[in-house]
Structure formats: C-alpha cells, structure tokens
GUMARGU-589409 format. One record per residue (C-alpha): residue in three letters; x, y, z. Coordinates in Angstrom, 2 decimals, always signed. Layout:
% residues N
<rec><res>Ala</res><east>X</east><north>Y</north><up>Z</up></rec>
...
This chain:
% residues 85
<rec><res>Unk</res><east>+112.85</east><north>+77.07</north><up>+99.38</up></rec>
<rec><res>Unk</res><east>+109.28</east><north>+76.15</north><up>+99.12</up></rec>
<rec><res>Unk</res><east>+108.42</east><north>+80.57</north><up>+98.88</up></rec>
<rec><res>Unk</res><east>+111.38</east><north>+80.70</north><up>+95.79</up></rec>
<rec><res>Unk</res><east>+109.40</east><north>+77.82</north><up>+94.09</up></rec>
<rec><res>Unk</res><east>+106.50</east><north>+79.83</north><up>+94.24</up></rec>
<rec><res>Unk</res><east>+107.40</east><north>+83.25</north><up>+92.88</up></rec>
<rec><res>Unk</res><east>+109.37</east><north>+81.77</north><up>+90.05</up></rec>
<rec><res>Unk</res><east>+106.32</east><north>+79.32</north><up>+88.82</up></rec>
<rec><res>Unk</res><east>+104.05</east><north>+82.37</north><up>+89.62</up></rec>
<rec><res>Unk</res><east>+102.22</east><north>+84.00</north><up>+86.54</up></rec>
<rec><res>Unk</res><east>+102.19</east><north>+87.88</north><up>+86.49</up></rec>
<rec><res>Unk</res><east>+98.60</east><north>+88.01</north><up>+87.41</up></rec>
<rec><res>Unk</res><east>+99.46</east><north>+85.95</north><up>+90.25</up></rec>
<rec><res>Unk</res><east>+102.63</east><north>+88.02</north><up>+91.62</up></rec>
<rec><res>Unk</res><east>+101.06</east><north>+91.25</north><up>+91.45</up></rec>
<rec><res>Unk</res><east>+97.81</east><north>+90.20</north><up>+93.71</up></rec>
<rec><res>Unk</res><east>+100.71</east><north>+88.46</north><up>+96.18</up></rec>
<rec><res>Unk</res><east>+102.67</east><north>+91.76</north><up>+95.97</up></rec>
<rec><res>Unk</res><east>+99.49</east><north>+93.64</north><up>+96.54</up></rec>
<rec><res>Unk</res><east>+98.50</east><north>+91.68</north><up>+99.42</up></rec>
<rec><res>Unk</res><east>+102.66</east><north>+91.90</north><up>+100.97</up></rec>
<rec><res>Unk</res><east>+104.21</east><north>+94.74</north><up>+100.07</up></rec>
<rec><res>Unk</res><east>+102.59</east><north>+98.28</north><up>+101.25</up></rec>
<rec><res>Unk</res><east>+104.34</east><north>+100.35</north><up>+98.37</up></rec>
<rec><res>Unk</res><east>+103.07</east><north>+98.17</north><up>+95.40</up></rec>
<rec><res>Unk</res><east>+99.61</east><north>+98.72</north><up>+97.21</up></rec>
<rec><res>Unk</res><east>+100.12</east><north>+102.22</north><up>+97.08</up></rec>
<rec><res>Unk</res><east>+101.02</east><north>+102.44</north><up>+93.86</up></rec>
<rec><res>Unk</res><east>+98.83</east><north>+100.26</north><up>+92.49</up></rec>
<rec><res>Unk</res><east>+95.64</east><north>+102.32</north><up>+94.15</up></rec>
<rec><res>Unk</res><east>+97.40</east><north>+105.54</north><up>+93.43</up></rec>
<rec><res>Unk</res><east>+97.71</east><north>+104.42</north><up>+89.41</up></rec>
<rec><res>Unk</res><east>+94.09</east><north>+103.29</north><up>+89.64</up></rec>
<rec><res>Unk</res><east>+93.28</east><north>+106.76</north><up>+91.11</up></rec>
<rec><res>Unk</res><east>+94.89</east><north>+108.72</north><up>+88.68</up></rec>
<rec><res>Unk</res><east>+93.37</east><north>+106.95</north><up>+85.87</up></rec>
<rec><res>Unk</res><east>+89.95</east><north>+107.45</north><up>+86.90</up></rec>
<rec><res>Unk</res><east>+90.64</east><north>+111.17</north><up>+87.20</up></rec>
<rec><res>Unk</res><east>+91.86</east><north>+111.05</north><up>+83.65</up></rec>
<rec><res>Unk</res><east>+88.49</east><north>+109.36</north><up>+82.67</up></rec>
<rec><res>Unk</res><east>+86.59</east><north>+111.69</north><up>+84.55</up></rec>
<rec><res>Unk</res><east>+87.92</east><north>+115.03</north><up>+82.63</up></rec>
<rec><res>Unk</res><east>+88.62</east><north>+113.78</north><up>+79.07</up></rec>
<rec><res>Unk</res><east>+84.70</east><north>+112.50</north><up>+79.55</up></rec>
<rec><res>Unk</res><east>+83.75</east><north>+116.61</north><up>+79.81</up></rec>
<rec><res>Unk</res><east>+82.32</east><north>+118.76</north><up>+76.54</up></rec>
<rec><res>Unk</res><east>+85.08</east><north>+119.88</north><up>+74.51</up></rec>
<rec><res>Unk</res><east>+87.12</east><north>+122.14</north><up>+74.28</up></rec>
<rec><res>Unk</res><east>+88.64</east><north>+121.42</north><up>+77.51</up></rec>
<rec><res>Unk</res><east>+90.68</east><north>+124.50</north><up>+79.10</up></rec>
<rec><res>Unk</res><east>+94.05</east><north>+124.70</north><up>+79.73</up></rec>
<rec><res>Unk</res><east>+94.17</east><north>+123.77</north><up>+83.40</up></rec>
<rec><res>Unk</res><east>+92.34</east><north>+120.65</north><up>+82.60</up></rec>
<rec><res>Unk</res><east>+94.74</east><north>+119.96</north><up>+79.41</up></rec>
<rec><res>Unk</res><east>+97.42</east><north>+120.31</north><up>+81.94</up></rec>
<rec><res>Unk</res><east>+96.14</east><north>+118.55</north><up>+84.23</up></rec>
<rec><res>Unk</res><east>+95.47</east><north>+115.06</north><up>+82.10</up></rec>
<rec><res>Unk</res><east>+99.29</east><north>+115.35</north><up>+81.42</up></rec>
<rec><res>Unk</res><east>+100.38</east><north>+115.51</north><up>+84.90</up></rec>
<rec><res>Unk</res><east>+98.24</east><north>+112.73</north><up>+85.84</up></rec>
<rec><res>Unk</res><east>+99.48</east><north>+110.68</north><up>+82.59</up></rec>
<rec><res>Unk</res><east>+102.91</east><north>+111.40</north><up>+83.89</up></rec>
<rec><res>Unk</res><east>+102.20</east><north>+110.65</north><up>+87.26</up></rec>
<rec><res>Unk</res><east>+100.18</east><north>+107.12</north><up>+86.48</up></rec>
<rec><res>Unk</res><east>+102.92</east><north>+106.38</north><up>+84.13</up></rec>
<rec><res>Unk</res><east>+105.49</east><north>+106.95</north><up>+86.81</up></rec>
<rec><res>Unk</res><east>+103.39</east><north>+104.57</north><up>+89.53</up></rec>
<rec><res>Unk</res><east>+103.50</east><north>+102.08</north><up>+87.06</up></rec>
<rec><res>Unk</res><east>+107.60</east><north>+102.16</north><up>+86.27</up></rec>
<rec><res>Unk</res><east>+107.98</east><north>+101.89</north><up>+90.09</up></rec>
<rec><res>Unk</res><east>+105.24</east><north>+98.62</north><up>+89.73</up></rec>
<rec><res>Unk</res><east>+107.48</east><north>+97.17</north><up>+87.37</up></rec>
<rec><res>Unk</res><east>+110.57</east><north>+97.57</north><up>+88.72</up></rec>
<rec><res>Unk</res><east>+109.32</east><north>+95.93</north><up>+92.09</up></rec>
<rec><res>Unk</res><east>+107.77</east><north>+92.77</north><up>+90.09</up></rec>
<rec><res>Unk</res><east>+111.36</east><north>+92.48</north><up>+88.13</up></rec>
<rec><res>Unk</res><east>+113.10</east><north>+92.81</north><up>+91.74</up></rec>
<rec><res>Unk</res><east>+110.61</east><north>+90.21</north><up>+93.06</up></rec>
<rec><res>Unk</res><east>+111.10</east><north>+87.81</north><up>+90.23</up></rec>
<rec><res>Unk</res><east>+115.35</east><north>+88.51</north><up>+90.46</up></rec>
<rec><res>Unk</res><east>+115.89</east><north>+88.52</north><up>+93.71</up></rec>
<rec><res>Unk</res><east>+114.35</east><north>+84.76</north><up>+93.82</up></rec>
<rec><res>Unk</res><east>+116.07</east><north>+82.97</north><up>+91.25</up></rec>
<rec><res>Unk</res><east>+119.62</east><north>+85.25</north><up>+91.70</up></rec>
C-alpha cells in the first residue's frame, strides 16, 4: 500500500528517476534517447550543406529518439495506471 501511495503522489520528475533507477528498459531507453540526440547535435553542428547520408541520417535518428521516447511514455502511463487501477 505504502509503494501505491508513492507512485500516485509522485511528480513526473520524480517517477522517471525511480523508473530509471528500477526498470532496465526505461534505462535503456532513456540513455539510448540521450544518445541519439547527441548524435543529432553533433552533425546538424557541421558546415552546411550537409550531404545526403548525413540528411538521412538526422531523420533516422529523429525517428529513432522519437520512438525511445513513445516507449518512455507509455511505461510512465503503465506505471501511473497500473497503481491506482
């Protein structure tokens, strides 16, 4: 009782370092989100124009960082559900 008390008066900043510390995907998703963003950085930082590999490139990682991040969400909405269900 005392752990559904705590998720529910949990703030989001709060939940996501507890599911970062617990859960092994959220970790993995969370440093493979980081990851890809910092790739991002590091090519749209280079002299224009940027070639077509790289152009193709920043979209897959968009994609990919925006996918890590859906799968985030959806385990902080199952964490949040799953205790007050």
């Amino acid at each position: 009782m005392a752990q559904l008390k705590e998720v529910v008066g949990m703030d989001q900043a709060s939940l996501i370092e507890r599911l970062t510390a617990e859960n092994d995907e959220f970790r993995r998703l969370r440093s493979e989100h980081h990851t890809y963003d910092e790739e991002i950085g590091q090519l749209q930082q280079q002299v224009p124009p940027l070639s077509a590999d790289q152009q193709w490139r920043i979209g897959e990682l968009k994609k990919l960082k925006l996918m890590a991040k859906d799968r985030m969400e959806a385990i902080i909405r199952h964490a949040r559900l799953s205790v007050t269900a």
